[in-house]
N, CA, C and O atoms as a MOPAC input file, in Angstrom:
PM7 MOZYME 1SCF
protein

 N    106.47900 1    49.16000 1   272.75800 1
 C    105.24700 1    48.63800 1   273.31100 1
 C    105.10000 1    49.07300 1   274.77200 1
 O    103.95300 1    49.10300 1   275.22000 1
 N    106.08600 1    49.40200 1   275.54200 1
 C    106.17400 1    49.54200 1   276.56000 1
 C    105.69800 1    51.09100 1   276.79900 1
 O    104.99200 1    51.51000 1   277.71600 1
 N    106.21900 1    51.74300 1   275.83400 1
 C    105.09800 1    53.54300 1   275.98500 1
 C    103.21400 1    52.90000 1   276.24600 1
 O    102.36300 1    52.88200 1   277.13600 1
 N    103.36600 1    52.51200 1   274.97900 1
 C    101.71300 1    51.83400 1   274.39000 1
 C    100.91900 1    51.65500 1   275.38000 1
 O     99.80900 1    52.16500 1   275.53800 1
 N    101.67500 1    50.66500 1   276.31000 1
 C    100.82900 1    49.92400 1   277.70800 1
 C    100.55900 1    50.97100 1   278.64700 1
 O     99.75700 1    51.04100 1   279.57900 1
 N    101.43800 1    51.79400 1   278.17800 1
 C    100.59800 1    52.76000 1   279.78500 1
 C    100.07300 1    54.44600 1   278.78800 1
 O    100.38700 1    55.61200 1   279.02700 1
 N     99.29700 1    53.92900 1   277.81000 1
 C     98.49700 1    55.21300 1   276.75700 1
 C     97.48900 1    54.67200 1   276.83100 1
 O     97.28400 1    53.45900 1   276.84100 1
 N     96.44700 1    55.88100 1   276.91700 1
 C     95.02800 1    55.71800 1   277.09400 1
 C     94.38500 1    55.01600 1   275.50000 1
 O     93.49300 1    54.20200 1   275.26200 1
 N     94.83600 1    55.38400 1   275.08900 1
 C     94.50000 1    55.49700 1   273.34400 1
 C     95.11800 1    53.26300 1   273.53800 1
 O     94.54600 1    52.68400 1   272.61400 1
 N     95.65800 1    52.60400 1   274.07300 1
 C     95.95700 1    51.55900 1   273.59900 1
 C     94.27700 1    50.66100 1   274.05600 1
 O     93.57700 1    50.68400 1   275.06900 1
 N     94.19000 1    50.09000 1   272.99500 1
 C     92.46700 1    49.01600 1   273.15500 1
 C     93.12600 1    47.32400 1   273.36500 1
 O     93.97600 1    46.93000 1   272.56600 1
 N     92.86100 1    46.83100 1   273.98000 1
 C     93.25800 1    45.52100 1   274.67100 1
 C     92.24300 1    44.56300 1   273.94600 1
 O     92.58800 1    43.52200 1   273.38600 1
 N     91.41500 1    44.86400 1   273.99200 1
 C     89.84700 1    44.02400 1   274.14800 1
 C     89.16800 1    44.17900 1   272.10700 1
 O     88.40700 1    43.39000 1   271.54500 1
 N     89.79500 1    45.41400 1   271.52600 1
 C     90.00300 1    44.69700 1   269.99400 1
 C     88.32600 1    45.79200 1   269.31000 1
 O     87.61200 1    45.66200 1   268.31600 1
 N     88.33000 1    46.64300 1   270.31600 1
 C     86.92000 1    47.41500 1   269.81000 1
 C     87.05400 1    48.67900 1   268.50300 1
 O     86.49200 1    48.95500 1   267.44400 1
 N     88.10500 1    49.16700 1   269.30700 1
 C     88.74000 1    50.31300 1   268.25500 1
 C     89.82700 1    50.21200 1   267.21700 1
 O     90.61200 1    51.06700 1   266.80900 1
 N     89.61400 1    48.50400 1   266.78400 1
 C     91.11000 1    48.10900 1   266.50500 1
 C     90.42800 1    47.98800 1   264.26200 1
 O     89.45600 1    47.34800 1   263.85900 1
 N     91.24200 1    48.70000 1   263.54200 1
 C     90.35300 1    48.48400 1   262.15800 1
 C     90.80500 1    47.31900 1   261.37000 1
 O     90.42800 1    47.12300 1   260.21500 1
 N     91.59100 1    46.57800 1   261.99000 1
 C     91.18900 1    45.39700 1   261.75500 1
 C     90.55600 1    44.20700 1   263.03300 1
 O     91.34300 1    43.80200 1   263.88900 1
 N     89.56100 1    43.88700 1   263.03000 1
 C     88.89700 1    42.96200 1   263.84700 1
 C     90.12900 1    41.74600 1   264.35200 1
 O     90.99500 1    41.14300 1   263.71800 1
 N     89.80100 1    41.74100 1   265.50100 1
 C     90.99100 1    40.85800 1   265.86700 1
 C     92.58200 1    40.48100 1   265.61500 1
 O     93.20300 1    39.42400 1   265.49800 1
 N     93.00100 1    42.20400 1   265.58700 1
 C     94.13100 1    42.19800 1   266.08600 1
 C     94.95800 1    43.11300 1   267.05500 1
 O     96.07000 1    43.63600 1   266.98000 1
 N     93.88200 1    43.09100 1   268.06800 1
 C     94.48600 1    43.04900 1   269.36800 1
 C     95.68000 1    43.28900 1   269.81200 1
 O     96.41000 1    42.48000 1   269.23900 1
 N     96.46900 1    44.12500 1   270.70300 1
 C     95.87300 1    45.29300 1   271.17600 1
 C     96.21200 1    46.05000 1   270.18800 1
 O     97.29000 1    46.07100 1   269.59300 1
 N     95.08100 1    46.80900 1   269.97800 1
 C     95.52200 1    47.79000 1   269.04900 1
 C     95.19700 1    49.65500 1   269.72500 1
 O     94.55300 1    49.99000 1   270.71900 1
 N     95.89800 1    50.48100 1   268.76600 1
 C     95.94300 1    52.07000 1   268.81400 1
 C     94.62200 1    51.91900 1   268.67400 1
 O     94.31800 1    51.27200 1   267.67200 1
 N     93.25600 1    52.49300 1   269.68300 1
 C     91.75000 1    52.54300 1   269.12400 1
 C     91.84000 1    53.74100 1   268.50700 1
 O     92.37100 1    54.74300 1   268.98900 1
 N     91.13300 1    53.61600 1   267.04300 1
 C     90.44300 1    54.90200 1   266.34000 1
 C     89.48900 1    55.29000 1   266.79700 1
 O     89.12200 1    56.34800 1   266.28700 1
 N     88.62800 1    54.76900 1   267.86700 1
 C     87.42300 1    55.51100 1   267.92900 1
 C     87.92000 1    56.24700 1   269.12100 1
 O     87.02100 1    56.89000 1   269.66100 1
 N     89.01200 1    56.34000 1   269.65700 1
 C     89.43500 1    57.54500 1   270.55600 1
 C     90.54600 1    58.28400 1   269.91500 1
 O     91.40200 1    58.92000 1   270.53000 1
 N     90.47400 1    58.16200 1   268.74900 1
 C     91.16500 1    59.09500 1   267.82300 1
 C     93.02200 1    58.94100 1   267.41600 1
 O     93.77400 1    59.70000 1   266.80600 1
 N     93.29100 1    57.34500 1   268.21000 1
 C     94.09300 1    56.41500 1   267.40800 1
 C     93.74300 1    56.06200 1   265.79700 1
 O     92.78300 1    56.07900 1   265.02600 1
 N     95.41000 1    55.67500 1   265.82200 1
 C     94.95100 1    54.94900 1   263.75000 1
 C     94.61200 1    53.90100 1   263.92500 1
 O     94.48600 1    53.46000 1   262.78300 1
 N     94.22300 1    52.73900 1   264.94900 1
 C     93.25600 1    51.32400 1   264.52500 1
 C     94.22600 1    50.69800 1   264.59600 1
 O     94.07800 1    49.59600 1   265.12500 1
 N     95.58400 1    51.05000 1   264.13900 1
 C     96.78500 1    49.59900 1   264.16100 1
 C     97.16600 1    48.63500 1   264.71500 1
 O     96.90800 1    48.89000 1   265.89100 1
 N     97.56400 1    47.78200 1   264.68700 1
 C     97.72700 1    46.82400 1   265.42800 1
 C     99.08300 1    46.69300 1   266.08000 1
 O    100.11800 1    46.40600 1   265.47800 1
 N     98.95700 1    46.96500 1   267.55300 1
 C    100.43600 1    47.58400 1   268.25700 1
 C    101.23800 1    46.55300 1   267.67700 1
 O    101.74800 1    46.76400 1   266.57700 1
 N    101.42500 1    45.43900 1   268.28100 1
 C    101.97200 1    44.58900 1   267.50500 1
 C    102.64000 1    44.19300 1   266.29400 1
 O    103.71300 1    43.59000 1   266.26900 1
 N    102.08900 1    44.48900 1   265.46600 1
 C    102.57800 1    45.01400 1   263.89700 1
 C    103.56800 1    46.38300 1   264.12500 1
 O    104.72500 1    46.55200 1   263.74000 1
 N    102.72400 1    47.25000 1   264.85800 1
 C    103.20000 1    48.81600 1   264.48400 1
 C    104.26400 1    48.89600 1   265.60800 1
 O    105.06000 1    49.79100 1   265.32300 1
 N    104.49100 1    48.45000 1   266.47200 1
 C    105.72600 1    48.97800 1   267.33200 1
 C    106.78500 1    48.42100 1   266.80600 1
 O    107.85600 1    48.82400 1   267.25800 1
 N    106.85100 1    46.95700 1   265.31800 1
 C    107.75000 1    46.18200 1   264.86900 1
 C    108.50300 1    47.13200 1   263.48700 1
 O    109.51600 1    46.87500 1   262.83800 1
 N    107.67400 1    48.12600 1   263.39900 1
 C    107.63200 1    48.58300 1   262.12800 1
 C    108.71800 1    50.09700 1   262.04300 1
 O    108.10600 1    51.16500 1   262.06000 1
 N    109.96400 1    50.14800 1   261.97300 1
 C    111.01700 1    50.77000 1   261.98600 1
 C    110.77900 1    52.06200 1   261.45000 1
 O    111.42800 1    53.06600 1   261.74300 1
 N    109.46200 1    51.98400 1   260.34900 1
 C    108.65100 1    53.54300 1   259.89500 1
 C    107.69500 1    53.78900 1   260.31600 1
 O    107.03200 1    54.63300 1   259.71400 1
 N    107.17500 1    53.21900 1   261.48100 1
 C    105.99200 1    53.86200 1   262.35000 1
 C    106.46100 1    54.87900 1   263.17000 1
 O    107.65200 1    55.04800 1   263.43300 1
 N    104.94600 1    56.00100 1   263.84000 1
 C    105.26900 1    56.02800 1   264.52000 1
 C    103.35300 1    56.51300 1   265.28000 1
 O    102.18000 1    56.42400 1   264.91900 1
 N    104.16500 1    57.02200 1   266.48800 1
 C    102.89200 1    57.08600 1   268.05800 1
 C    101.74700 1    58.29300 1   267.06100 1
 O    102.40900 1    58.96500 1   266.26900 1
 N    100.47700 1    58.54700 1   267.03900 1
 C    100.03800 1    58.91000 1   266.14600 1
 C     99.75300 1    60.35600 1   267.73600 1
 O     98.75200 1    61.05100 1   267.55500 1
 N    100.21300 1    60.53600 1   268.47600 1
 C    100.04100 1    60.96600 1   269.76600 1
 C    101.72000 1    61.99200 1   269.85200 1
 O    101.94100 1    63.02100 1   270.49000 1
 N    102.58600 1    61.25100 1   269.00400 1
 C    104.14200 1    61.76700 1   269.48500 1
 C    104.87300 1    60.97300 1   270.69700 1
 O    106.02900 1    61.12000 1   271.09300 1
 N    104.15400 1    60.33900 1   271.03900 1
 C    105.38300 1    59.60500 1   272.42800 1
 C    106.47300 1    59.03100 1   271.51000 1
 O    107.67600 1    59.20000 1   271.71100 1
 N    105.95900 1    58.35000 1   270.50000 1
 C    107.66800 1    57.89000 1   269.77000 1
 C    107.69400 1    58.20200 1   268.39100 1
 O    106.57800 1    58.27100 1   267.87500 1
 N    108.77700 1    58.43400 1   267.56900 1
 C    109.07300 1    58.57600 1   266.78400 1
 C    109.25700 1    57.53400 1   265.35100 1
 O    108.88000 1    56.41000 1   265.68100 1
 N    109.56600 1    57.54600 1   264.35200 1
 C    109.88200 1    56.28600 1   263.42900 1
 C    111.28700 1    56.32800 1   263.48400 1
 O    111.91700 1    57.36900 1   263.66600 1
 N    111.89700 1    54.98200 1   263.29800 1
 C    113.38200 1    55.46700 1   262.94600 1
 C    113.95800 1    55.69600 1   261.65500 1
 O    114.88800 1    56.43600 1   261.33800 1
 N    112.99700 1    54.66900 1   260.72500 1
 C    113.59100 1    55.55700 1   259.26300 1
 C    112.13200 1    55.90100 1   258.51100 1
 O    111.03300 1    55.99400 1   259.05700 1
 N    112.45200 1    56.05900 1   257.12100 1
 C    111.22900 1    56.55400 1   256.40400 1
 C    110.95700 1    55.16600 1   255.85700 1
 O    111.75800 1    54.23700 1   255.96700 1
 N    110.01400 1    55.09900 1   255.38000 1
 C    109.39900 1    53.61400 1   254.51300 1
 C    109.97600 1    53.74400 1   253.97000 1
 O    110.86300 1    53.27000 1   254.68000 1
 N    110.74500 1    54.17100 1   252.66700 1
 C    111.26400 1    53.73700 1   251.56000 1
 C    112.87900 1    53.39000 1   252.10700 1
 O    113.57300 1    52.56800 1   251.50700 1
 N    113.31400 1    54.04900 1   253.18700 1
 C    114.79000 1    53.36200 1   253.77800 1
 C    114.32100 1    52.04000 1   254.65600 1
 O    115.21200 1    51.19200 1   254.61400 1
 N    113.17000 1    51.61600 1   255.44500 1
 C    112.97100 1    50.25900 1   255.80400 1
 C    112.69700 1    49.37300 1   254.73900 1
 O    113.28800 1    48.30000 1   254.61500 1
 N    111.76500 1    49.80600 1   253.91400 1
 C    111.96200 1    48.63000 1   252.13200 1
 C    113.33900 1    48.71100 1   251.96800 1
 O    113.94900 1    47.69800 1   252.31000 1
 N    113.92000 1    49.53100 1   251.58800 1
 C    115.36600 1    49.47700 1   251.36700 1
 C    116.70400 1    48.41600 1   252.34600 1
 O    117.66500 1    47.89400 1   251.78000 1
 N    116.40600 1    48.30400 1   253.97200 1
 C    116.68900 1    47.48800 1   254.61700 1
 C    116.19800 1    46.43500 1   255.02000 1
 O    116.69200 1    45.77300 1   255.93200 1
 N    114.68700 1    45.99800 1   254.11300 1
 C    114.13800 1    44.66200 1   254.43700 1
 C    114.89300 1    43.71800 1   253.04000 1
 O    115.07900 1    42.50500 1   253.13400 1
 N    115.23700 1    44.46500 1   251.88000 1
 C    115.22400 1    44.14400 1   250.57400 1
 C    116.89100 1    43.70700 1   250.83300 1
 O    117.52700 1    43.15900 1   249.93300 1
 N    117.40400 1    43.97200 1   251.95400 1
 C    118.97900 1    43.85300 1   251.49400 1
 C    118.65400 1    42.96000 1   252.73400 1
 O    119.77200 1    43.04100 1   253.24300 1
 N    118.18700 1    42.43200 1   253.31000 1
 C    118.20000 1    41.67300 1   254.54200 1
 C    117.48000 1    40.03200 1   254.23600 1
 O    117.49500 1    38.93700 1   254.79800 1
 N    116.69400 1    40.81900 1   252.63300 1
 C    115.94000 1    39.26100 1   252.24900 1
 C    114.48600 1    39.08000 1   253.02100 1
 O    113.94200 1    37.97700 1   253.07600 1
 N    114.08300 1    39.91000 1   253.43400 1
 C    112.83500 1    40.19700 1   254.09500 1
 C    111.79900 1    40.57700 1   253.73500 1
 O    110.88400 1    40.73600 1   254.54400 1

């Protein structure tokens, strides 16, 4: 989150965000995916749709470590 806060692409105010009110999000209408940082910086298979960060695993190895964690 801490890249996020200082990227032009992060929307505070919930305009470019594709789901309505969830804040702050990556804006799509400056050519972010809409996500909701929040969600997406938690998410171990995300990643910066820009390149500042990377994912650390693939979705099917984070299902794989939510499923053995009970999550």
């Amino acid at each position: 989150m801490q890249i996020c806060i200082k990227c032009p692409l992060m929307d505070i105010e919930g305009k470019g965000c594709f789901v309505p009110g969830t804040q702050p999000c990556c804006d799509e209408k400056k050519g972010g995916c809409g996500c909701s940082l929040g969600f997406k910086t938690r998410a171990l298979s995300s990643e910066c749709p820009l390149g500042k960060w990377e994912a650390e695993l693939t979705e099917k190895e984070e299902d794989e470590l939510k499923q053995k964690l009970g999550i």
